[in-house]
C-alpha positions as CSV (number, residue, x, y, z in Angstrom):
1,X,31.6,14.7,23.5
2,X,29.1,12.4,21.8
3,X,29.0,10.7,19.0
4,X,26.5,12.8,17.7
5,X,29.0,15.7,17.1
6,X,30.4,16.8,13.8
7,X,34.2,15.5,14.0
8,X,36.9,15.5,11.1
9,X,40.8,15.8,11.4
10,X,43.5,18.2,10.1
11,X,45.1,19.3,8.3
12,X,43.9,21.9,6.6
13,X,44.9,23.8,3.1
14,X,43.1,27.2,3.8
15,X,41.3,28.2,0.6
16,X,40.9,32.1,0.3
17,X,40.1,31.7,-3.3
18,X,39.8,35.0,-5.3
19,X,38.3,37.1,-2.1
20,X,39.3,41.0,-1.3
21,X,37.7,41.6,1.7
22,X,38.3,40.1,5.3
23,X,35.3,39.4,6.0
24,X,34.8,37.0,3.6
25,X,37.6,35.1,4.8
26,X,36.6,34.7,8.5
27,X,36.7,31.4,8.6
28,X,39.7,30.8,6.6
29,X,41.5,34.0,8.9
30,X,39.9,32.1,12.1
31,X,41.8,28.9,11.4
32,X,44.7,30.6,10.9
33,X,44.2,32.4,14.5
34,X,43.7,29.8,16.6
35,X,44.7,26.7,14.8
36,X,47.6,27.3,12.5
37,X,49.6,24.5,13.5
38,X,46.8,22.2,11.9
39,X,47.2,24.6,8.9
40,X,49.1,22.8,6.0
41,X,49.0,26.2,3.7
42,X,46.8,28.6,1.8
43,X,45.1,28.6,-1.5
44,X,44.7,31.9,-3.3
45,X,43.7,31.3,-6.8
46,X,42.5,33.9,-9.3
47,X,38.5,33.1,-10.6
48,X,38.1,31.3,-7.2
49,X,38.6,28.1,-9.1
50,X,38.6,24.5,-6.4
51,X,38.6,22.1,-9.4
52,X,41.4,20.7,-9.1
53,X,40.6,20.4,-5.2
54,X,38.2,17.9,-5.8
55,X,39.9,15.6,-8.4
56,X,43.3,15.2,-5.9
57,X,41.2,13.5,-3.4
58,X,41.3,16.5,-0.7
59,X,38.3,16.6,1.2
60,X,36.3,20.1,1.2
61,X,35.1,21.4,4.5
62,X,32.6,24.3,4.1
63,X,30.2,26.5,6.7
64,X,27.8,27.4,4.3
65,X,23.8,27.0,4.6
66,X,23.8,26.0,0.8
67,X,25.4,22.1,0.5
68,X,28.4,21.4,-1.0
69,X,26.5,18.8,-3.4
70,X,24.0,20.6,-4.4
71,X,27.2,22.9,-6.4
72,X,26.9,22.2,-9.8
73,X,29.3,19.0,-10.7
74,X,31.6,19.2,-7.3
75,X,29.8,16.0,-6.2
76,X,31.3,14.4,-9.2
77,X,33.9,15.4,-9.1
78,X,34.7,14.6,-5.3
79,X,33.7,11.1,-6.2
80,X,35.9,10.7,-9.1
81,X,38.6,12.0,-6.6
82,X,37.6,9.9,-4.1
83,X,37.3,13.2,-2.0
84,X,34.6,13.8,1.0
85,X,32.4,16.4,1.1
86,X,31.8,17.8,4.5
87,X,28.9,20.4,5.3
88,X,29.9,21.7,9.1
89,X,26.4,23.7,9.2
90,X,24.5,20.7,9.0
91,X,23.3,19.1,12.5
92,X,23.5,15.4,13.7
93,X,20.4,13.4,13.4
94,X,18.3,12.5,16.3
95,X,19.1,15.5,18.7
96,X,16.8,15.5,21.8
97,X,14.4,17.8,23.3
98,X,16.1,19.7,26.3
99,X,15.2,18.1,29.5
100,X,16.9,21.2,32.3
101,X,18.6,19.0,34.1
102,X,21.3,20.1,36.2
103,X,24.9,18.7,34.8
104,X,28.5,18.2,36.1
105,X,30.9,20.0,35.9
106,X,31.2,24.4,35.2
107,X,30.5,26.3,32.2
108,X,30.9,29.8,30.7
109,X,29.2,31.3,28.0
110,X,29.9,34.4,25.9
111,X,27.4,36.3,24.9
112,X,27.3,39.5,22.6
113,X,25.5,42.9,22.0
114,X,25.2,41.9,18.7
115,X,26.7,38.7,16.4
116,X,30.1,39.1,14.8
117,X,31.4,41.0,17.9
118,X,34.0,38.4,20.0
119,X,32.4,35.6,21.4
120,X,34.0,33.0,19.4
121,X,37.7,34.5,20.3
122,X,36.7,34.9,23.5
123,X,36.0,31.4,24.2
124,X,39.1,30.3,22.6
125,X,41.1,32.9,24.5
126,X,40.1,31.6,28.2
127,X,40.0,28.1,27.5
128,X,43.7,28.6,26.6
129,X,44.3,30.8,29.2
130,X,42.6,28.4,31.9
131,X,44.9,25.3,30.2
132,X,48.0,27.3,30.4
133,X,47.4,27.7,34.1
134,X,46.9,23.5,34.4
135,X,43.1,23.8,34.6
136,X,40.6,21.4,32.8
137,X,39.1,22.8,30.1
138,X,37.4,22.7,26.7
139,X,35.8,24.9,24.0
140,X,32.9,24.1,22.6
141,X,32.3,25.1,19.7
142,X,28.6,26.3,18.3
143,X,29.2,27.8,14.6
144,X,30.7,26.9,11.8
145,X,34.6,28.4,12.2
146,X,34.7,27.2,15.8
147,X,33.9,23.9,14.3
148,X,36.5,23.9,12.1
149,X,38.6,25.5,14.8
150,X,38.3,22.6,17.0
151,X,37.6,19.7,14.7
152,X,34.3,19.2,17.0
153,X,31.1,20.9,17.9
154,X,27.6,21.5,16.8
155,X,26.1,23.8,14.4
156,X,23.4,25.3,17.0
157,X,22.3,28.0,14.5
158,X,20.9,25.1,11.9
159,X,19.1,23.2,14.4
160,X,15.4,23.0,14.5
161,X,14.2,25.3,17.4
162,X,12.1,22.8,19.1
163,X,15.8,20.8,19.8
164,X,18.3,23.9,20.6
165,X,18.1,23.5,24.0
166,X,18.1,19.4,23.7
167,X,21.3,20.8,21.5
168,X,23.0,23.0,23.7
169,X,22.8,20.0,25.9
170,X,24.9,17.2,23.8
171,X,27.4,20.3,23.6
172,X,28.1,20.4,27.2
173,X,27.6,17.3,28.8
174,X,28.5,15.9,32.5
175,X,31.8,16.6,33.4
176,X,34.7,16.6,36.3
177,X,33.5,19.0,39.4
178,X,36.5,21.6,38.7
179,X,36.3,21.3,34.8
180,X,35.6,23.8,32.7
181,X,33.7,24.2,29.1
182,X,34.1,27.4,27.8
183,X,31.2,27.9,25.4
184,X,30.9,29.6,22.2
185,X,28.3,31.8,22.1
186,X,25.6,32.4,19.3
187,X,23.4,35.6,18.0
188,X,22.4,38.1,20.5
189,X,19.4,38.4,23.3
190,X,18.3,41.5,21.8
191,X,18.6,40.5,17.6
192,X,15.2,40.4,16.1
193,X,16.1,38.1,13.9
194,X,18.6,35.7,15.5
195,X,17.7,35.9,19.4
196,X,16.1,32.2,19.3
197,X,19.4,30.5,18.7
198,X,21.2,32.8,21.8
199,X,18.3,32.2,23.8
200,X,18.2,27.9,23.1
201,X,21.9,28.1,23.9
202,X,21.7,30.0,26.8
203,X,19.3,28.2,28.5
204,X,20.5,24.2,27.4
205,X,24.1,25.4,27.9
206,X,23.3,27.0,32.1
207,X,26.1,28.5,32.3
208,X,27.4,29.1,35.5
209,X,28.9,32.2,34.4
210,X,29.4,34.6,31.4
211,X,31.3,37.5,29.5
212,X,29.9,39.7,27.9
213,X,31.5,40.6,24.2
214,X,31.1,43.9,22.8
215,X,32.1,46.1,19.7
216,X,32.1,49.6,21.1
217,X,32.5,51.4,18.1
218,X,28.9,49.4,16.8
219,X,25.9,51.6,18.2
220,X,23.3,49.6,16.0
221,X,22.7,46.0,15.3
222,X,24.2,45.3,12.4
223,X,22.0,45.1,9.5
224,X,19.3,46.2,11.1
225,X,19.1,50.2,10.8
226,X,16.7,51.6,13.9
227,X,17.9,48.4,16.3
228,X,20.6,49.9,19.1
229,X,22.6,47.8,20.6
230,X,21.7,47.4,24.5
231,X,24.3,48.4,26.9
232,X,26.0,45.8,29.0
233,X,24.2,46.2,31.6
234,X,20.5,45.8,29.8
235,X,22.6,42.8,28.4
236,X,23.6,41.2,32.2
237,X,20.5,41.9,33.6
238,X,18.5,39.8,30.4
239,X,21.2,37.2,29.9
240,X,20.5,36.6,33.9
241,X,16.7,36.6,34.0
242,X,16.9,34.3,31.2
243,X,20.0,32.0,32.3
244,X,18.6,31.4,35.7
245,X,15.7,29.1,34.2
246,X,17.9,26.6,34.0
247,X,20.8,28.1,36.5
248,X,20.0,30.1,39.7
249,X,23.5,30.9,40.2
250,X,24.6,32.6,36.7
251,X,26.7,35.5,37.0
252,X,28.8,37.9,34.9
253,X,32.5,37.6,35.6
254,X,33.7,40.4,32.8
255,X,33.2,42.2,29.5
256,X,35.5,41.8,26.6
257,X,35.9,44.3,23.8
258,X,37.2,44.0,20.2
259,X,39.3,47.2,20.4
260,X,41.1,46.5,16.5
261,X,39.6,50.0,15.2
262,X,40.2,52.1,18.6
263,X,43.1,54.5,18.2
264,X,45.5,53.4,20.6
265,X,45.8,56.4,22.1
266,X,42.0,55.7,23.4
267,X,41.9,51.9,24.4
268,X,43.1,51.8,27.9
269,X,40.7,54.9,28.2
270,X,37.8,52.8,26.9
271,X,38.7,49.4,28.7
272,X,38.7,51.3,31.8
273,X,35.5,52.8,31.2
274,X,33.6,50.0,30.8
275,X,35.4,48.2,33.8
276,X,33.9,50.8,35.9
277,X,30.7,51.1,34.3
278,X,30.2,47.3,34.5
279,X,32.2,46.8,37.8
280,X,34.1,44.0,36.3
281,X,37.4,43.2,34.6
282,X,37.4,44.1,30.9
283,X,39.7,43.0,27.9
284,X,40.5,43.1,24.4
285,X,41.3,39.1,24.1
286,X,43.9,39.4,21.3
287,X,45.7,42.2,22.8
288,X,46.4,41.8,26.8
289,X,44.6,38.9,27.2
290,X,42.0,37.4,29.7
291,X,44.2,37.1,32.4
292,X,41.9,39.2,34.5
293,X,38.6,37.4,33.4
294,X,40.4,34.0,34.3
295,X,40.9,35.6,37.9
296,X,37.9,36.6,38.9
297,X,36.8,33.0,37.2
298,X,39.0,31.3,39.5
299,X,38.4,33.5,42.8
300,X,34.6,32.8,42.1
301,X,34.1,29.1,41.7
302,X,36.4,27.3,43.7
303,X,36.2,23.8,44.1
C-alpha cells in the first residue's frame, strides 16, 4: 500500500479500562478476534486510569474523532515517557481526487443495511478463508478497529468528501490479475446521515463484487427511529446502480448475517431463508464460515 497509509506495529496491551458494556469495547474485543496473537495482554483498571501508560513509554493507539493531545496533560506526559501518540481516525495528508480509472487486480466490498452490522468481520473472514485456500489476498481496512486490526489502512470516514473516492483509491491500488483485496466496508447506502462515506467507497473502491451484511433482528436504522432498513434486495439493486459508475461488471456473490442473538433453534431456518430470498449463499461468518461465499467467489472470477 502506499506510503500514505496509517502504519504502526504490534504488539498491543488491550486497554478495556473501567467499561461494562461490549460495545464500548469493540475495538479492544476486535483485536482480540482477529489479531490476538499480536495481543500482549489486557488492561482492566478501575476509574479507567492510563497514567501510568503514558509515563512507561508505551505508545497509545486510539479510534477516536477527539485527539489524543488535545486530552488534558496526556501529551505531557507521553513526552516525558517518551511514548507516541497515535490518532488512527486521522487521514494522511495530500490524498487525491478520484480519477475512475480502471485498476489491476479483483476486489470485494461488504456492504451493510445499516453500520455496525458485519462488514468488518466479514472482510476479515474471506480474506482468511481465500489465504487458507493458497489464494492472494489482502484486507483493507477502512475504519478505525480494522486499522488496528491490520496495522494498515485508511480512515475513509474522516476524509474530506471531495477526496473519498481519491481515498478509496490509495486503499486498493493495482494489483496481480488473480489477487484479491477484500474491502472493509463503511456506513450504509440508505443512512441519512452516513451514506456519503458508503457511497465514496463504493465507487473509488469498484468492486468487482460484494456481500451484503445484515442484522436480521434490526428492522430500523439504528439511531434513527422512522428509518427501516431496506431489504437485500433494495440493497443489491442500489449498491449496483451505484457500483457500476465506476464497474460495469459488479455483482453480489452472497449475504452474510450476524446470527449472535438468533435462538439456535431458528438460525439454519433464517440462513436458509434469506439464501432463497436473495438466491445466493448466506452465512453467519463467525459460526460456519464463508466457505460458500469463497465458492461462488472462485466459480465466478476465474483467471
Amino acid at each position: 500500500m502506499s506510503g500514505n497509509a496509517i502504519e504502526f506495529a504490534t504488539p498491543f496491551a488491550v486497554y478495556f479500562g473501567d467499561i461494562d458494556d461490549d460495545s464500548w469495547g469493540k475495538t479492544g474485543l476486535g483485536l482480540v478476534q482477529w489479531r490476538r496473537e499480536g495481543c500482549a495482554g489486557q488492561l482492566r483498571l478501575p476509574g479507567c486510569r492510563d497514567r501510568q501508560l503514558r509515563h512507561a513509554g508505551i505508545d497509545i493507539v486510539a479510534g477516536l474523532h477527539v485527539r489524543l493531545a488535545s486530552l488534558p496533560g496526556l501529551a505531557d506526559a507521553a513526552q516525558s515517557g517518551r511514548a507516541r501518540l497515535i490518532d488512527v481516525r486521522i487521514p494522511p495528508p495530500g490524498l487525491p481526487v478520484g480519477t475512475g480509472r480502471k485498476r489491476s487486480g479483483l476486489r470485494l466490498l461488504t456492504v451493510g443495511t445499516d453500520c455496525a452490522c458485519g462488514k468488518k468481520y466479514t472482510a476479515l473472514a474471506l480474506d482468511k478463508e481465500l489465504r487458507a485456500r493458497g489464494r492472494q489476498s489482502d484486507f483493507r481496512a477502512s475504519g478505525q478497529t480494522g486499522i488496528m486490526i491490520a496495522g494498515r489502512g485508511l480512515p475513509i470516514d474522516a476524509v474530506v468528501s471531495d477526496f473519498l473516492t481519491g481515498a478509496a483509491e490509495l486503499l486498493s491500488p493495482d494489483n496481480a490479475a488473480d489477487h484479491w483485496d477484500m474491502i472493509e466496508g463503511q456506513g450504509s447506502l440508505f443512512h441519512p446521515g452516513y451514506l456519503q462515506v458508503t457511497v465514496g467507497l463504493l465507487v473509488g473502491s469498484q468492486p468487482d463484487a460484494f456481500v451484503v451484511c445484515h442484522d436480521p433482528l434490526s428492522h430500523e436504522i439504528s439511531g434513527w427511529p422512522g428509518f427501516p432498513l431496506p431489504t437485500i434486495a433494495a440493497l443489491i439493486e442500489r449498491t449496483v446502480l451505484i457500483g457500476s459508475l465506476t464497474n460495469s461488471g459488479v455483482r453480489c456473490v452472497g449475504v452474510s448475517l450476524n446470527t449472535s442473538k438468533v435462538p439456535a433453534a431458528e438460525r439454519r431456518r433464517l440462513l436458509a431463508r434469506y439464501a432463497e430470498e436473495a438466491h445466493l449463499p448466506c452465512v453467519d461468518p463467525l459460526v460456519e464460515g464463508v466457505g460458500p461465499i469463497v465458492d461462488k467467489l472462485i466459480s465466478e472470477f476465474r483467471q
